[in-house]
LOKE-549205 format. One line per 10 residues: number of its first residue (from 0); for each residue x, y, z of C-alpha. Coordinates in steps of 0.05 Angstrom, whole numbers, m for minus. Each point is the difference from the previous one (the first is absolute). Layout:
N
NUM) X Y Z; ...
This chain:
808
0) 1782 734 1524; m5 58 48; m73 11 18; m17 41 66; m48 m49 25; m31 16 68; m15 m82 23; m51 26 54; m43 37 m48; m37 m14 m66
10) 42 16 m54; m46 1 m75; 59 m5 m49; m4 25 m72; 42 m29 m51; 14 m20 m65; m45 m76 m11; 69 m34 m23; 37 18 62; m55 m15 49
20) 28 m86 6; 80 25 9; m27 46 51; m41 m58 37; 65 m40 m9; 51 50 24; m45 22 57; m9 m71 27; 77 m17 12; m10 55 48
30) m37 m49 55; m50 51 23; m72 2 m13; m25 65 m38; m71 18 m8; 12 23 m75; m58 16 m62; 30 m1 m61; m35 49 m55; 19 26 m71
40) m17 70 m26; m50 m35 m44; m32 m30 63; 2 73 37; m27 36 m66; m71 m39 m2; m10 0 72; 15 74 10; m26 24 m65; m55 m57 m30
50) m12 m71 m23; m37 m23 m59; m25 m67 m21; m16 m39 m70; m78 39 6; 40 56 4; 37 m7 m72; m60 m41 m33; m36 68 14; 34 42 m45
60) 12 m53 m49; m77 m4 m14; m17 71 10; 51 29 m53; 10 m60 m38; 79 m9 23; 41 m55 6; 18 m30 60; 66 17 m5; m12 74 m9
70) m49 8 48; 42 m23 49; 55 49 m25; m45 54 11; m14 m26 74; 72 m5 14; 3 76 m22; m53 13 51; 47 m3 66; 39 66 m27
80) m59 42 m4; m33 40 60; m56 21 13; 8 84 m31; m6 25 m61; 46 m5 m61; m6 39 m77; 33 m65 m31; m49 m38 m38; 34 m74 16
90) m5 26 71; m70 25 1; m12 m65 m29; 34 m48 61; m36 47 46; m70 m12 m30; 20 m76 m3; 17 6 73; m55 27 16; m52 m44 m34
100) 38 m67 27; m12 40 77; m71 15 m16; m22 m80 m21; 51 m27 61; 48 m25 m48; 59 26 39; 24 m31 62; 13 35 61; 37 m20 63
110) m29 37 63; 41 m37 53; 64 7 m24; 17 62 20; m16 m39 78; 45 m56 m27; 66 54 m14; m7 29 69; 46 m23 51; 60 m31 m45
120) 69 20 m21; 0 1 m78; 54 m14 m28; 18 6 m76; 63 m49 m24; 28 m24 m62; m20 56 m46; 63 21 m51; m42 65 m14; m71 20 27
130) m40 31 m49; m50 56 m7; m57 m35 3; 28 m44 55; 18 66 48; m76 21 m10; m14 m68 33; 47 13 52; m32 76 13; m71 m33 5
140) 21 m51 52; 39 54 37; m75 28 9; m21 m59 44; 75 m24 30; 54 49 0; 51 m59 23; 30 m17 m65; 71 m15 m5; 25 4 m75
150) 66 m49 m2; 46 28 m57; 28 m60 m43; 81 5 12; 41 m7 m60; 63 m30 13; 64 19 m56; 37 m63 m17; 42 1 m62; m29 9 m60
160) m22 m68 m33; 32 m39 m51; m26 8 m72; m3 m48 m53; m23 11 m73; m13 m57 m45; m27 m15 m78; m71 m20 16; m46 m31 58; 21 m77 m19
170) 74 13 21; m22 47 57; m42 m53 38; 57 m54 m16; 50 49 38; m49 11 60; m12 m71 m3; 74 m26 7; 14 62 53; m56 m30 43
180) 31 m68 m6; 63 38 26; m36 23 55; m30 m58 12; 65 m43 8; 30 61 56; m54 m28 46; m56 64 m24; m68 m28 19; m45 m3 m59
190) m52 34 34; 46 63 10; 12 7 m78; m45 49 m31; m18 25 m67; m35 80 m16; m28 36 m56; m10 m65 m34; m63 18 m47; m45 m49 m34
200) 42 m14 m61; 63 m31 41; m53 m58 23; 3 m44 m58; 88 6 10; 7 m4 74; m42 m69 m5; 27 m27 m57; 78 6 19; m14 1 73
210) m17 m65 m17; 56 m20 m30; 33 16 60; m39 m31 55; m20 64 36; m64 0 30; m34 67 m15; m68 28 18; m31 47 m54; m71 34 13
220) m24 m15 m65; m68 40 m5; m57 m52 m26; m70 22 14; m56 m48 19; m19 0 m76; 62 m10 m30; m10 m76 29; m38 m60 m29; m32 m4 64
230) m17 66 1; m18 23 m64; m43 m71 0; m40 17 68; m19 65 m20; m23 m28 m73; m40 m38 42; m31 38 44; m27 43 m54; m33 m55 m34
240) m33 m17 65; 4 60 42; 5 m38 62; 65 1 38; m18 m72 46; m13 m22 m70; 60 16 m26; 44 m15 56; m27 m71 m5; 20 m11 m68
250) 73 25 13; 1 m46 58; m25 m52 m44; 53 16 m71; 65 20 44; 44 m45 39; m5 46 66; 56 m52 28; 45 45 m42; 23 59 41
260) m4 56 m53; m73 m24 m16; m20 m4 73; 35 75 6; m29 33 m64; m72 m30 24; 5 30 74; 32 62 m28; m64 10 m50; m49 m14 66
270) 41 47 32; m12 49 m54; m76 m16 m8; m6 12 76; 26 63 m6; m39 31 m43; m46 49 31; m54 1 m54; m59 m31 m4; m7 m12 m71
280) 83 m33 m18; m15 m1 m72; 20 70 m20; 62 m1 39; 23 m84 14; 39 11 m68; 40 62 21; 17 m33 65; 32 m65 m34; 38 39 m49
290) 30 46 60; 5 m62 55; 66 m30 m10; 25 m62 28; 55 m6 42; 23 m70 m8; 45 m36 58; 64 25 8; 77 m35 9; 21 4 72
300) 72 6 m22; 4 43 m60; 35 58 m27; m53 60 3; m21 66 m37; m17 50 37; m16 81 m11; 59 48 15; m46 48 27; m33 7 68
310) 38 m67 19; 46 m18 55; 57 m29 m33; 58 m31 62; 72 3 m10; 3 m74 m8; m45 3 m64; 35 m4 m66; m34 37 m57; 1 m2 m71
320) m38 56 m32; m12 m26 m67; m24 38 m67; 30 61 16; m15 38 m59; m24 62 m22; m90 5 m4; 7 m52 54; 35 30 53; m14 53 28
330) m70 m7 m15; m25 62 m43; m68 34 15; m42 28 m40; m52 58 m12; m49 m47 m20; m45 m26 53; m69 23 7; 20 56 57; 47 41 m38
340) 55 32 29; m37 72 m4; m49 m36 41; 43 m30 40; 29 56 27; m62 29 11; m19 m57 45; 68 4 34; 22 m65 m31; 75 m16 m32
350) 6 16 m70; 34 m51 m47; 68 53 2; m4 m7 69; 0 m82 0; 46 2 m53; 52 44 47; m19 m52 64; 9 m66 m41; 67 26 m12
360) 17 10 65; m23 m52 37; 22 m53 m50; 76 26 4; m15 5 73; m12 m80 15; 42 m9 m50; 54 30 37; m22 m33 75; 11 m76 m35
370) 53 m42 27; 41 m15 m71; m59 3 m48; 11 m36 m69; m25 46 m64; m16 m29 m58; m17 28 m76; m13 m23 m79; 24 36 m59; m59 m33 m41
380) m68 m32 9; m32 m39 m48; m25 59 m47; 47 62 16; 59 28 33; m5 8 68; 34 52 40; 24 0 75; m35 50 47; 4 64 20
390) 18 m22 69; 62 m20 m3; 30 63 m12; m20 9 78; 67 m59 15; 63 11 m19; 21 m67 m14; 5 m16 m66; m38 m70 m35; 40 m65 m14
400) m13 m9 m75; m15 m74 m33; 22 m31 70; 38 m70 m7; 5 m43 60; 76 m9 17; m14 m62 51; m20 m43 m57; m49 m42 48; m56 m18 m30
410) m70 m10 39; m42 m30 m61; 27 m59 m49; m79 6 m39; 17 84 m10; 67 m4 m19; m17 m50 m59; m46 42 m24; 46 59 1; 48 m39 m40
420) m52 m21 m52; m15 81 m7; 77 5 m7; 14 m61 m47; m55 31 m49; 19 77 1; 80 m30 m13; m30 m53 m57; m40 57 m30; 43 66 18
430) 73 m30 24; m11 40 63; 40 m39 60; 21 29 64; 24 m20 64; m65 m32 27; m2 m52 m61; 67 m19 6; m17 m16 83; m66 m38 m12
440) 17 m39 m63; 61 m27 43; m50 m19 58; m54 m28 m48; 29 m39 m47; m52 m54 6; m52 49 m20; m46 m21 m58; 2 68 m38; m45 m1 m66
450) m34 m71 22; m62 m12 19; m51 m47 28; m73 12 m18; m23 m63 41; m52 10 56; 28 m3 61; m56 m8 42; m37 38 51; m22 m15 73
460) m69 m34 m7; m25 26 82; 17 74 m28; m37 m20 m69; m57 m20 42; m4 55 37; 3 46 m54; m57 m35 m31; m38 15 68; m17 m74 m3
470) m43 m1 m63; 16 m13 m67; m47 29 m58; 9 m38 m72; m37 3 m65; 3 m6 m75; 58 52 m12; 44 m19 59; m3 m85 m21; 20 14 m65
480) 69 51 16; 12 m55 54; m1 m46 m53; 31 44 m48; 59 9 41; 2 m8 75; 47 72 13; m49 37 m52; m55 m21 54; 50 21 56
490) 4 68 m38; m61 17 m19; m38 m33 53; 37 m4 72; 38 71 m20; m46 28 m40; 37 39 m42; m37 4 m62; m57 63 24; m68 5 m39
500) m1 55 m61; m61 13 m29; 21 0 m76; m43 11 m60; m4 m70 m14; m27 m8 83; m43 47 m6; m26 m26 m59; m9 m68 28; m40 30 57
510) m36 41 m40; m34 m66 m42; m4 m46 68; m34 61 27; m50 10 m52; m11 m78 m15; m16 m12 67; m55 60 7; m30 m36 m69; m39 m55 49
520) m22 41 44; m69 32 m11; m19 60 m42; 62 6 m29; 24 57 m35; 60 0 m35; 18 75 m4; m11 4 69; 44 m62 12; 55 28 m35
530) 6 73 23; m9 m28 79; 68 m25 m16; 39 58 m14; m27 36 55; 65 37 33; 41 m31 m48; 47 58 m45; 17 m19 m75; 47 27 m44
540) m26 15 m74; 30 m60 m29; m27 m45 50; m75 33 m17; 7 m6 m67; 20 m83 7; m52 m1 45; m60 23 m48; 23 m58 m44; 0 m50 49
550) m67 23 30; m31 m26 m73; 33 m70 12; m14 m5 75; m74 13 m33; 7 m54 m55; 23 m47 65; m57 10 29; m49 m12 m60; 39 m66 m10
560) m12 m19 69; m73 12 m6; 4 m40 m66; 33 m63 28; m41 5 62; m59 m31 m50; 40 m66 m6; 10 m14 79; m50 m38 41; 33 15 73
570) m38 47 30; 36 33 58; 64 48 9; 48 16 44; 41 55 m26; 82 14 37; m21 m45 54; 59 m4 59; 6 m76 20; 43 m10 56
580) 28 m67 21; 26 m14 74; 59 m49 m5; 23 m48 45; 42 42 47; 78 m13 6; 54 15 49; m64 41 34; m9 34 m57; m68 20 m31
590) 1 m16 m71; m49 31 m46; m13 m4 m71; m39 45 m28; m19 22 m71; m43 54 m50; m41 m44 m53; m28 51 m52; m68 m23 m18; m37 m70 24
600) m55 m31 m48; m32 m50 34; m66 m47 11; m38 m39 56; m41 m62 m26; m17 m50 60; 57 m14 40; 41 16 m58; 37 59 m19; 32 20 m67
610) 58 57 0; 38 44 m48; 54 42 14; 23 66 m44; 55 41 2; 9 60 m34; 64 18 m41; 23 71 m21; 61 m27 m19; 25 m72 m37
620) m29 m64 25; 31 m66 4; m36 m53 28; 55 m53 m9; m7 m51 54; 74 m32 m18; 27 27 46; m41 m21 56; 45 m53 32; 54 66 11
630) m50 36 41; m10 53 m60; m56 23 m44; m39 m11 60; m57 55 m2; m55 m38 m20; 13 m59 36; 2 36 64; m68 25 m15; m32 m60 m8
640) 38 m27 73; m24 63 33; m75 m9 m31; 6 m68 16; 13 19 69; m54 51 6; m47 m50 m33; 18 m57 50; m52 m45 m37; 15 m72 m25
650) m59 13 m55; 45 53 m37; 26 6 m63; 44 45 m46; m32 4 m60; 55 54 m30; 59 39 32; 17 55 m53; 44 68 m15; m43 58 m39
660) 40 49 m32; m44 63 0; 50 52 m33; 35 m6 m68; 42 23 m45; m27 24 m60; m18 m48 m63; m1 29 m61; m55 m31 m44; m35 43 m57
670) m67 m46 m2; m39 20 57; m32 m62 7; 59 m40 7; 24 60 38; m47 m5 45; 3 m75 9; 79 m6 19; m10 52 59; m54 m41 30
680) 36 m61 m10; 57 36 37; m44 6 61; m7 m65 m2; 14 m56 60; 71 m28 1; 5 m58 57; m22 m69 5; m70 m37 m7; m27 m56 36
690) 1 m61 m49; m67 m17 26; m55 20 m44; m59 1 55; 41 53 52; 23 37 m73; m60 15 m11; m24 34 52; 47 55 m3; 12 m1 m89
700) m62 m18 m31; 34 20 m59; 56 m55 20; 9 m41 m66; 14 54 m37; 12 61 52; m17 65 m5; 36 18 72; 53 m42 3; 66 9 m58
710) 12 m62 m23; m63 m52 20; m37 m32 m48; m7 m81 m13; 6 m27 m56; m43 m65 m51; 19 m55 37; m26 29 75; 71 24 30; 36 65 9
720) 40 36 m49; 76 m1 8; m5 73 16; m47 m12 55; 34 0 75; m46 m56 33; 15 m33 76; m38 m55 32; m31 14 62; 58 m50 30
730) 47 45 m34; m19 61 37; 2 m33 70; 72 m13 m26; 19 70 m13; m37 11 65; 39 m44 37; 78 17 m38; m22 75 22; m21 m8 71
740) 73 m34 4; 29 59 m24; m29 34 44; 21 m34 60; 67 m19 m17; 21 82 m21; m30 17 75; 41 m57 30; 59 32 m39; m8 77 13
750) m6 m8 76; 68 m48 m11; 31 60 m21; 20 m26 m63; 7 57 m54; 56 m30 m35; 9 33 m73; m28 m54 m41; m28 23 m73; m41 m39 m38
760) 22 m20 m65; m48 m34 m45; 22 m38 m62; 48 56 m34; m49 51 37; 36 38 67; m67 14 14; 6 31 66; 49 49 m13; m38 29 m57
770) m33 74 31; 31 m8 73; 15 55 33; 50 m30 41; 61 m23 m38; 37 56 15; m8 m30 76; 15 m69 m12; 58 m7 m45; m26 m62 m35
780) 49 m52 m21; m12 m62 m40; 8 m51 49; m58 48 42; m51 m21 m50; m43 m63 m1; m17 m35 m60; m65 m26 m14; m10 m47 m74; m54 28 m38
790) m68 m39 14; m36 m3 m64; m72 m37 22; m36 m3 54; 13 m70 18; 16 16 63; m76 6 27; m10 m59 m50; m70 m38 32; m58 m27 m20
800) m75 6 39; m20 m44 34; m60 29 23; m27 51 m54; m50 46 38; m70 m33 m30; m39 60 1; m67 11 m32
């Protein structure tokens, strides 16, 4: 680096940001101490010209109704317009904007620092080319320091680089991969390896095989603030409470803050809250944590990417310059911002043919200065042919086609064995060999081409924990795919890679929750009910006309309900009431159970209470309790625990736990009488009954011989019918009991880690496997599944009571 730098003066340096730490470094091997401010045009353009804050943008996106982003588009505009008159209509525009931001003091002005530029040597370094715009900068600070040295970059002219072309991005990033291994074993320091032009689609290849060969890498990979749980969870949060300590408090609270990328995301939103210079954050918090990216920790020894232009790049720097294909490099401008180039040159700013001409030159100029770059460029992406760019007609070296290493070293065992599995299939399928197959098959012999192991090989439990931020939510749907197969849990669960589609039949679900839940509450109406619903909601025509048929039977639901309503004696309801459960923590984990129980009928008499639970079925019910002792068909069950819980009363009893199926397909009866008769009986209860007569009753007084509940009805000599589904009160503390073990020993299990592929089979049944979305995952074999014998009774929960409840 050659910068004139006078030590006994002031020196106020502009240069590019990027450069502005080499420079620190380079300058301090020199020993002496320089009084040095660093600045970037940016910096010099809102100081000389103005400043503007959030106010500033949140003004014209209220007044005209804009968006944040384009209001601050138009502000940006703002700093090429002066103050004289212009025919233009975009430009009469910017000036009248400019002019009502001055007049309400929404513009920033810095008064002292013309004082500030007096009395230093200005330097400009580090610039490949200084643009229009910039050398109107450099004219207005010439009007308060004529002292400015402009240091011309020097372009050094070593041969021209080596050029390599290959099939497509996989086998380019294995190349650069093994050449960096190359480098690395001549005694290259990591840190001195560097990659360029390396866009946002190479990410997902340089990790992957960069893996594969051990090199450490850092990549800036842009996530805003809320792109993150954390994030996206704070802000949530603070617009449910619109208070920030608030909010703060319960991230504190949910998030491990031990774990460094938690602490950092949570200072960096503080950081971003601070900053905001509005009053009133609402209109503008959003914007901010969707253009606020994180910059996570980076690896002191690593190989970098860096920007080819306005860099310093040393001799001792070896760089690949990666995707070097047409579209990408150089990059093409176009006519199609919001200044125009007619405008443009109007406002003595570069038009897009002049860019185009600089890219070009300044590109083959750095190029050109490298010390033995390495080029690199794909025939074929993933979707189309790719072709190389227009640049390197500017070298006269021609590229290295479908490159083979000669020194047959290898740097990664994992890569190679993959390679030769791609090989092995394409000569299986296609009898393609070449020289490559021959060379690995010989140096892999042992590999286990077309096997497979589909076992669970486990995963660190500290790096589980910490990616369950120390708390562990379960409930209903969770239990039962842990206990439908521990790895169809691990999927759909841990991963989560089953994402939440509203389908017809969803929608249609939430459509008759939505409306049977608005049926308790006062003046009721249903019309209004149902069109609240479908507010913002698009239909096709099919789906409208479905839905005018299924409006009449959601009606018919609703006159049942109010029908059977007559026969039940408990008085209050709780309709999709949340229970949570705290669970003993474990490993210092907070354990939570938690659950949605549609509808709640129950009864206070004394110290006693009486409960019913109902859940509503669009689909098919089975209330099978068989399978209880697997951990499956566990629904109801867990709603009687949770209620249980919530309850927390000794004097409580179940006097029914019980499926309603509210939707239908439909019967075909010509009698309407009878017609009539089998849909209500279709709405009837399907569950279980408590065997005693006296808590029966005071939920069915219809009991012995139901009009609510499918199935109940007793019979000449004072019992139930065979059809009825009766439980003794002991029965149920049973089934409370069996679940509540469940419970406990799936949590114990999940934070084990164990997510072992383990199917249930059921009798003949592979029940688990039926509908999951995951087999194409898993691989299922038969010694993977586990096979349960068919339990036909309930014998199981077999008890008598001891203590009936003697109720009056």
């Amino acid at each position: 680096m050659n910068i004139p730098i006078n030590k006994d003066r002031t020196t106020l340096l502009i240069t590019p940001s990027n450069l502005q730490k080499e420079i620190i470094k380079q300058l301090s091997k020199e020993n002496d101490l320089l009084n040095i401010n660093y600045t970037t045009f940016e910096e010099i353009k809102k100081k000389l010209i103005f400043d503007y804050t959030d106010e500033t943008i949140l003004y014209l996106t209220n007044k005209y109704n804009y968006k944040i982003e384009v209001s601050k588009m138009y502000i940006d505009n703002l700093y090429y317009i002066y103050d004289k008159k212009y025919t233009h209509p975009l430009l009469v525009t910017l000036l009248n904007y400019k002019q009502e931001l001055i007049d309400n003091n929404l513009l920033i002005y810095d008064s002292l620092y013309p004082l500030y530029l007096q009395d230093k040597d200005i330097i400009i370094y580090g610039f490949d080319k200084i643009n229009a715009f910039q050398q109107q900068l450099i004219l207005m600070l010439k009007n308060y320091n004529s002292n400015i040295t402009i240091v011309a970059k020097e372009y050094k002219n070593f041969n021209n680089p080596t050029i390599y072309q290959f099939f497509d991005i996989e086998k380019e990033i294995n190349f650069v991969a093994h050449q960096i291994c190359r480098l690395i074993d001549q005694n290259v320091a990591i840190s001195n390896i560097k990659l360029a032009n390396v866009k946002e689609e190479y990410y997902f290849y340089l990790l992957k095989i960069f893996k594969f060969y051990n090199i450490p890498i850092n990549i800036n990979i842009n996530t805003p603030i809320i792109e993150t749980p954390l994030g996206l969870d704070f802000l949530n949060y603070y617009f449910l409470t619109k208070d920030i300590d608030k909010t703060i408090a319960y991230i504190t609270n949910k998030y491990d803050l031990k774990i460094e990328d938690n602490n950092h995301i949570l200072n960096l939103i503080i950081t971003t809250i601070n900053n905001i210079t509005t009053k009133n954050i609402d209109d503008i918090i959003t914007y901010k944590f969707k253009n606020t990216n994180i910059a996570f920790k980076r690896k002191e020894n690593a190989v970098e990417l860096i920007d080819l232009k306005d860099n310093y790049i040393s001799n001792e720097e070896h760089v690949f310059i990666l995707n070097f294909n047409q579209t990408i490099i150089p990059t093409i401008y176009k006519d199609d911002e919001y200044l125009t180039d007619n405008l443009k040159e109007i406002l003595g700013l570069e038009t897009t043919t002049v860019k185009n001409v600089n890219e070009t030159k300044i590109l083959t100029n750095i190029i050109k200065s490298l010390n033995s770059p390495i080029i690199t460029y794909v025939e074929n992406s993933s979707t189309t042919k790719l072709y190389p760019s227009v640049l390197l007609k500017e070298f006269s070296t021609q590229p290295i086609v479908n490159f083979q290493a000669k020194d047959l070293i290898s740097y990664s065992k994992r890569y190679d064995e993959l390679t030769l599995g791609m090989k092995l299939d394409n000569f299986l399928k296609y009898q393609t060999t070449d020289e490559e197959l021959e060379i690995l098959y010989y140096n892999h012999q042992d590999t286990k081409y077309q096997t497979y192991n589909n076992n669970f090989t486990s995963i660190n439990q500290q790096q589980f924990i910490n990616y369950l931020n120390h708390r562990l939510i379960l409930s209903y749907t969770s239990i039962d795919n842990y206990y439908h197969c521990h790895f169809r849990y691990y999927c759909e669960n841990i991963l989560k890679l089953k994402p939440y589609e509203e389908t017809f039949a969803t929608l249609i679900g939430n459509l008759y929750h939505h409306v049977l839940k608005e049926y308790y509450e006062d003046n009721f109406d249903f019309e209004t009910s149902y069109q609240s619903f479908f507010t913002g909601k698009i239909l096709t025509p099919k789906e409208e006309v479905l839905l005018n048929i299924l409006k009449k039977e959601l009606k018919f639901v609703i006159e049942t309900l109010s029908h059977q309503e007559k026969y039940i004696s408990l008085d209050k309801t709780l309709l999709e009431k949340e229970i949570t459960v705290q669970l003993p923590s474990i490993n210092n984990i907070d354990i939570t159970f938690k659950g949605y129980v549609d509808k709640i009928l129950y009864k206070k008499k004394n110290d006693t209470t009486i409960i019913a639970i109902v859940d509503y079925k669009t689909g098919k019910t089975n209330i099978d309790l068989t399978n209880l002792p697997y951990g499956l068909s566990l629904q109801l069950p867990i709603y009687i625990y949770l209620v249980k819980q919530l309850a927390q009363s000794k004097s409580l009893y179940i006097a029914g736990f019980y499926l309603q199926p509210i939707l239908h397909q439909e019967i075909m009866h010509k009698e309407d009488g009878l017609y009539l008769k089998t849909k209500q009986d279709l709405l009837k209860l399907n569950g279980y009954s408590n065997s005693n007569t006296i808590i029966l009753e005071q939920f069915d007084k219809s009991y012995a011989n139901s009009r609510i509940i499918k199935g109940l009805r007793m019979i000449k000599d004072g019992g139930f019918s065979k059809m009825a589904k009766m439980l003794t009160n002991k029965q149920i503390e049973k089934i409370i009991e069996m679940t509540e073990r469940h419970i406990k020993d799936a949590t114990k299990e999940i934070i084990s880690c164990q997510f072992d592929v383990n199917p249930k089979r059921i009798g003949e049944e592979l029940l688990s496997c039926a509908y999951c979305p995951y087999q194409e995952l898993c691989f299922v074999k038969e010694e993977n599944v586990t096979t349960c014998p068919k339990i036909k009774n309930l014998d199981f929960i077999k008890g008598d009571d001891m203590n009936e409840a003697n109720m009056d």
